[in-house]
C-alpha positions in Angstrom: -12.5 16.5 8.6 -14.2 14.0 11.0 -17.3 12.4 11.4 -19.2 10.4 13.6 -20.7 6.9 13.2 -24.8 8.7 12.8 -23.1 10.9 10.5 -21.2 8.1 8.3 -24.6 6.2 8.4 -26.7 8.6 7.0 -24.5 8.5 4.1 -24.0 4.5 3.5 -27.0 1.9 3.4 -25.2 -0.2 5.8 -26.1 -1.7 9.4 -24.5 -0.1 12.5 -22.3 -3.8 12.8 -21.6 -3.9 9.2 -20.4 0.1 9.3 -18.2 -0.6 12.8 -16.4 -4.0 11.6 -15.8 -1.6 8.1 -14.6 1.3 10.2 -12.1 -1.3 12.5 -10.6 -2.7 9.2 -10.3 0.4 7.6 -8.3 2.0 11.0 -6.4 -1.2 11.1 -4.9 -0.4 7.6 -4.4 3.3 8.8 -7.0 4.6 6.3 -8.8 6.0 9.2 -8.2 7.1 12.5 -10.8 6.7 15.6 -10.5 9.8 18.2 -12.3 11.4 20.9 -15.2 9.9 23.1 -18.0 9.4 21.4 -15.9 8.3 18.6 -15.3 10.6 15.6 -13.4 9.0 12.0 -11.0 10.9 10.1 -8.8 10.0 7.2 -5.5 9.0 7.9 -1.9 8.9 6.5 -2.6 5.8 4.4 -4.6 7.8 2.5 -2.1 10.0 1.1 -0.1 6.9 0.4 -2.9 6.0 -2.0 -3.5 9.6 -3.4 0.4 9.6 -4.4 0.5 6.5 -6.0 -2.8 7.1 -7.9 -1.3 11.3 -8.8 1.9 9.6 -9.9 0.2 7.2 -12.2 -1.6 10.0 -14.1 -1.2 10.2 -18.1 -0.2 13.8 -18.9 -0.5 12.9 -22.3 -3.5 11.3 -22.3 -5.1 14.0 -20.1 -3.3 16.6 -22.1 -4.6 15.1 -25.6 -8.1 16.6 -25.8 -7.0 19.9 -24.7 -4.3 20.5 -27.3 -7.0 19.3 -29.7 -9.1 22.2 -28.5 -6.0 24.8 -28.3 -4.8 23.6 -31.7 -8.7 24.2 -33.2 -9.3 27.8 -30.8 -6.3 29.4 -32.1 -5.9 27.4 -35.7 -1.5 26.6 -35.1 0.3 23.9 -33.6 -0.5 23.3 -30.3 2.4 20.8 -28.2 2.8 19.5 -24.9 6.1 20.2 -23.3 7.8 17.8 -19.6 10.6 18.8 -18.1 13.8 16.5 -18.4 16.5 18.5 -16.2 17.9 21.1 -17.7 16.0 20.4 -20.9 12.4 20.4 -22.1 11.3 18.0 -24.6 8.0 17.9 -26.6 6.1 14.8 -25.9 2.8 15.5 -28.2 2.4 18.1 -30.8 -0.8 18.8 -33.3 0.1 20.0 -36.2 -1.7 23.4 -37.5 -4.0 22.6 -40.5 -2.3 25.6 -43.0 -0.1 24.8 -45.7 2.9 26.8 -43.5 3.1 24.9 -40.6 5.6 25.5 -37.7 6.5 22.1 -35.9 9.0 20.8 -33.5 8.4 16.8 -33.9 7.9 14.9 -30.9 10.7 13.7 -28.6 12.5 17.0 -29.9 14.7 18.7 -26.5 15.9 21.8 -26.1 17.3 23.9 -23.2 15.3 25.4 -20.6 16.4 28.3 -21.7 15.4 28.8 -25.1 12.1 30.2 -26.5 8.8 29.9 -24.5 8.1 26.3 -23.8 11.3 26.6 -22.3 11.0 29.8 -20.1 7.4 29.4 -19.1 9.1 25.8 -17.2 12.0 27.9 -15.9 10.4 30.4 -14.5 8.8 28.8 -12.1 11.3 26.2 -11.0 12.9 26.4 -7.1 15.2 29.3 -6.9 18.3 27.1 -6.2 17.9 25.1 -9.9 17.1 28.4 -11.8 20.5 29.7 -10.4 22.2 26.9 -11.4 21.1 26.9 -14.7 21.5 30.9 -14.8 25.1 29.6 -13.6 25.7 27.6 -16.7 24.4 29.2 -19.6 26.8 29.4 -22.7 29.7 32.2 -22.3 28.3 35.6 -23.4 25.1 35.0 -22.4 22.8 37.9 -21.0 21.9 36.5 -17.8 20.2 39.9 -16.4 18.2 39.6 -19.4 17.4 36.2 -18.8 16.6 36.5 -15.2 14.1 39.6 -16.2 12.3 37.6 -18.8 11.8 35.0 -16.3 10.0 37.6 -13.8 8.0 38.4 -16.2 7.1 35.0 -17.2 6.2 34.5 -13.4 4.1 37.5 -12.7 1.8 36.6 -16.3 1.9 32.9 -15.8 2.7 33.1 -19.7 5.8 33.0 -21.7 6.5 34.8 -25.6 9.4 34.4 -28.4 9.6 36.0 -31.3 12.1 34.4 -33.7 14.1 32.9 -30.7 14.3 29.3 -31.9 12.8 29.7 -35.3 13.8 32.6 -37.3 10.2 33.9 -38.5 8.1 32.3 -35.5 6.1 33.4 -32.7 5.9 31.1 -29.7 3.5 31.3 -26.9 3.7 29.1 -23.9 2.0 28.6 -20.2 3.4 26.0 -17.4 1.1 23.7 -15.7 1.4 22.2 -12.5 0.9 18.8 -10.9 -0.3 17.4 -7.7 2.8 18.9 -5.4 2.5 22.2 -6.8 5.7 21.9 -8.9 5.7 22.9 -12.4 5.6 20.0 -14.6 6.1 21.2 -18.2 4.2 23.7 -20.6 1.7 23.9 -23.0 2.7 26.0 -26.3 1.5 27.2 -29.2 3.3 28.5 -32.6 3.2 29.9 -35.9 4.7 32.4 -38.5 4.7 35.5 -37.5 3.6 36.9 -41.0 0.6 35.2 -40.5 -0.8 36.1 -36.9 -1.4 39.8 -36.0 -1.9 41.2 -32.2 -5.6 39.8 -32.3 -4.4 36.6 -32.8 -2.1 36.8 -29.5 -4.3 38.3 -27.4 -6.8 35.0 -28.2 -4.0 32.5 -27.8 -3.0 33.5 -24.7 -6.2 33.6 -23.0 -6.8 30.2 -24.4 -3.3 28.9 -23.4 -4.1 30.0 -19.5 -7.7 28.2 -19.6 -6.0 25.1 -20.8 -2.7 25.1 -18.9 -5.2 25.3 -15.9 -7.3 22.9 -16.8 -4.3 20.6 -17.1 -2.8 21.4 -14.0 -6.2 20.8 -12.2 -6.7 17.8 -14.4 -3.3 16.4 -12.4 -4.4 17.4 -8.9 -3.1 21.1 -9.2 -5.0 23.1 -6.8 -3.7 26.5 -6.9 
């Protein structure tokens, strides 16, 4: 957390003036802070000035591109990448699945939060104040116990399923990711006909759907 100015030097090819007029500049743009006698140098709150603006320029979809491509090859369906847009989630990249039966949403396709796994596995993990209120306003006749209880479960396996919940015939699987904050950021999902993928095939997907989402989420700063 702090370190002295022999300590500094051992690490930098610079001259003791060179290192202290650094140091000075560096403390007078509160990027460091000088404390304690002899002098020790810690980071300061300038710093995490910089590390925000850097987090919030991050790419998800960039970042996220090369890991669909390997989700979409290790499970053989369409992989997508899902943000969260209030009370909706919309799919902002999606890979295709190379069979002739393909299962696709389209990018810049929305949805509620609470429909089907890309969906849930956001929910889920939202603060406890905005899954009440969207618990609050679901469409009359809704089953919000069951709601609430698939939610729980998507929070203690970090991993979302629907079977024929948005498209009749379809299995979805999803898993959030998180960014630098800790605040869930979207999903990462996978889906396919039903008729074509057995229990095998689920138990592979969602194994490689939790090394990715993590991956992503550590790719963004996550740190869990």
């Amino acid at each position: 957390p702090s370190m002295s100015v022999l300590e500094i030097q051992r690490k930098v090819p610079l001259s003791r003036p060179t290192l202290y007029r650094l140091l000075q500049t560096l403390a007078s743009k509160g990027l460091i802070r000088i404390e304690g006698e002899p002098q020790r140098f810690a980071l300061d709150y300038a710093v995490g000035a910089l590390a925000h603006s850097w987090m919030a320029g991050l790419d998800v979809i960039g970042m996220a591109r090369p890991i669909l491509e390997r989700l979409r090859a290790e499970t053989g369906e369409t992989a997508a990448l899902f943000v969260r847009r209030g009370a909706l989630r919309q799919c902002v990249l999606e890979l295709t699945s190379p069979h002739v039966l393909v299962m696709s949403r389209g990018v810049g396709e929305t949805d509620h939060l609470w429909r089907g796994a890309s969906g849930k596995a956001i929910l889920a993990f939202l603060p406890e104040d905005e899954v009440a209120a969207i618990l609050r306003a679901l469409p009359k006749g809704s089953d919000q116990k069951r709601l609430a209880a698939e939610l729980a479960a998507v929070r203690k396996g970090l991993l979302a399923i629907s079977r024929g919940e948005v498209f009749v015939g379809a299995i979805a699987i999803a898993a959030p990711y998180f960014d630098h904050t800790g605040r869930v950021g979207g999903s990462l999902g996978v889906f396919g006909p039903q008729a074509r993928l057995d229990a095998q095939w689920e138990a592979r997907t969602t194994r490689s759907l939790a090394r990715c989402a993590t991956e992503l989420s550590r790719a963004l700063g996550h740190r869990a």
